[in-house]
N, C-alpha and C positions, 0 to 999 in steps of 0.2 A: 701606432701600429694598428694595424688593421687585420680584424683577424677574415680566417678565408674558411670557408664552407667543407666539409667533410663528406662525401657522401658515404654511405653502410650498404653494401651489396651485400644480400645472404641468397642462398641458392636453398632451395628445399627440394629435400629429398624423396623423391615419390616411388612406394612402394609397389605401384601398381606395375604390370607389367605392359610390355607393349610402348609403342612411341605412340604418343597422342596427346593432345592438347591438356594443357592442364585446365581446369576447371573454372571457370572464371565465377566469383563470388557476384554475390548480388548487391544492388546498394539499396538501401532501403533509406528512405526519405521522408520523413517525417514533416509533415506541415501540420499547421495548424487548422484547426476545422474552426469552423464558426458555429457558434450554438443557436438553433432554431429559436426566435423569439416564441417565446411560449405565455401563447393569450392565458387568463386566467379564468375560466368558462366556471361560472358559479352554476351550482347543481339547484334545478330547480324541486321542491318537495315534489316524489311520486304521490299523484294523488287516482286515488282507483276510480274506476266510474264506475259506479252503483247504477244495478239493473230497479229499474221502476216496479214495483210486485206487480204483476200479472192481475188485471183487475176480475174479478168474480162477480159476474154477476147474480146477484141472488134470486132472480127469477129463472135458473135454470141449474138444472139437475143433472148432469150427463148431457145427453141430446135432446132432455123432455125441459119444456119452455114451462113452468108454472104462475100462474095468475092468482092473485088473493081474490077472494070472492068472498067477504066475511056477512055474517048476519047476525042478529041478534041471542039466535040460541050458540050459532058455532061461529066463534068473531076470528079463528083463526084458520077458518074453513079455505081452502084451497082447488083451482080447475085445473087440469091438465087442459091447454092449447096445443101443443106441439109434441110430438112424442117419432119414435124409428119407425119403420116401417113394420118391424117384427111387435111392435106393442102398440099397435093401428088403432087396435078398438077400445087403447083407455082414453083417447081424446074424447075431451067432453064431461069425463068423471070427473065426480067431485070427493075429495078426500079431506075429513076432520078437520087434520093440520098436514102442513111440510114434513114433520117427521113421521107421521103412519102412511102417505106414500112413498117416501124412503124406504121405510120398514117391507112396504109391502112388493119393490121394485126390486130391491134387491134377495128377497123370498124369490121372486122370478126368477132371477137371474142365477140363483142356487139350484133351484128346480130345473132349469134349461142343462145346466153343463152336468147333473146327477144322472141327467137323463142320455147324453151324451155320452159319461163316464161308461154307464150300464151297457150301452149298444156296442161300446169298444171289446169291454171285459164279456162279455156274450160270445162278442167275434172272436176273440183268443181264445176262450175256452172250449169251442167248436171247433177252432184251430187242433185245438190238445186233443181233441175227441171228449172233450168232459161234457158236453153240453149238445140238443140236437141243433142240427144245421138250421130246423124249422120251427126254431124260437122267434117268438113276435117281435123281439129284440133286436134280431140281425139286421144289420143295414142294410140296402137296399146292394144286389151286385155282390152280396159275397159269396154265393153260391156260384156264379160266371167266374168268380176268379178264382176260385179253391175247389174245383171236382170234383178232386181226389177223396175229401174229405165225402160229398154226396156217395160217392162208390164205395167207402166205405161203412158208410154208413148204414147203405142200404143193401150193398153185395151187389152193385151195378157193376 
């Protein structure tokens, strides 16, 4: 005997209204992928580059070039060769040691900006009216750009 094939028709019910197509599902197909051969990339150690220190040379001070000049009373005696334009006239001195022209360049250089400080704080205070306009102190030009303060000061 031989058996014979059945088929199963079912009809589904569709809620939607309207005559139109029913909806055709998707198929979804599935293959397989191949997997990327994956090299093995060994990590080599980070190594940091190291900056080389900055070499110093010790015959120079800032912008001033120093020379040993020693003798027999002062063996640690020191020349100025090379110096800014604003400290022109120490080329050629001779100082003790490296550290009392230190000492005494940067006394300068306190002395320069004290000096500075005062001609500001002059200017503001002249500003305020605390102070007169014709302080030795003022900088040059602050009378052309503050007037007001001359007129009042004087009743111009």
């Amino acid at each position: 005997m031989s058996k014979t094939a059945t088929k199963k028709v079912t009809k589904k019910v569709s809620t939607a209204k309207g005559k139109g197509k029913p909806a055709k599902s998707k198929v979804v197909k599935k293959t397989a992928t191949k997997k990327a051969a994956v090299k093995k990339v060994t990590k080599k150690p980070a190594v940091k580059k190291v900056r080389a220190p900055k070499m110093v040379d010790p015959n120079k001070y800032g912008k001033f070039v120093i020379e040993d000049c020693p003798n027999e009373k002062y063996p640690t005696m020191v020349t100025i060769t090379t110096a800014p334009a604003a400290y022109s006239s120490l080329v050629g001195k001779k100082y003790v040691s490296r550290e009392r022209f230190i000492t005494f360049i940067e006394g300068e250089k306190a002395y320069v900006s004290i000096s500075k400080g005062a001609k500001k704080a002059t200017d503001e205070l002249a500003e305020l009216g605390f102070a007169s306009p014709d302080a030795a102190v003022i900088t040059p030009g602050f009378k052309e750009v503050n007037p007001s303060i001359m007129a009042n000061e004087y009743g111009a």
